[in-house]
C-alpha positions in Angstrom: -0.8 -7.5 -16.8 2.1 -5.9 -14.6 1.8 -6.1 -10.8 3.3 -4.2 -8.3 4.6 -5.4 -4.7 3.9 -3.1 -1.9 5.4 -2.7 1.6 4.5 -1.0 4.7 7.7 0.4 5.7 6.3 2.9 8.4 3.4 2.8 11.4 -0.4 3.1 10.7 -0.3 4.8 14.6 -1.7 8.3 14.6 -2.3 8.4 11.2 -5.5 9.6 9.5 -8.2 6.8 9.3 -9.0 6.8 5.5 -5.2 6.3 5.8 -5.7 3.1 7.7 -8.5 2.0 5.8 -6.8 2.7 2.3 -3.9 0.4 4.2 -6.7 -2.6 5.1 -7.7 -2.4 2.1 -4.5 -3.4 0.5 -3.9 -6.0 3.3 -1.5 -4.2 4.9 -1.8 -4.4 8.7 1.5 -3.9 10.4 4.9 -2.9 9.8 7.4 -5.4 6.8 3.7 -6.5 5.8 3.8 -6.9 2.0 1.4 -8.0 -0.9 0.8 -8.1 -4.6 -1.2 -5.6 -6.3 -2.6 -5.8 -9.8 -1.1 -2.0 -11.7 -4.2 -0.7 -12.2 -5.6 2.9 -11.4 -7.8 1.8 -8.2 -4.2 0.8 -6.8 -2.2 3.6 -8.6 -4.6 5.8 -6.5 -4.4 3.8 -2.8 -0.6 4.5 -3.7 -1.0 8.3 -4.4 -3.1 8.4 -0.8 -0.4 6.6 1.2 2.7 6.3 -0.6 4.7 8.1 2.2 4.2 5.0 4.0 4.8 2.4 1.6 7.9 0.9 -0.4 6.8 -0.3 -4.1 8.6 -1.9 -6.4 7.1 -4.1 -10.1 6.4 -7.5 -10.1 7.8 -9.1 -13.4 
């Protein structure tokens, strides 16, 4: 199964709260914060709310 490694690459300040939560969720707390995501449509989705703030690229 492919993953996917995601990066905060801009603030969670001011933005909307299921913003921030959707960012929690994906252990993403502040700024150059990164983790490994399983490709799968629950994270192809958190991506789609909040990919203005992220940076992904695939895990091989």
């Amino acid at each position: 199964m492919a993953k996917l490694n995601v990066e905060l690459v801009k603030s969670l300040n001011g933005r909307h709260v299921k913003h921030i939560a959707t960012a929690n969720s994906m252990g993403l707390r502040r700024i150059g914060d990164c983790s490994v995501q399983p490709d799968n449509d629950q994270t192809r989705g958190k991506i789609a709310q909040i990919g203005y703030l992220l940076k992904v690229t695939e895990v091989k």
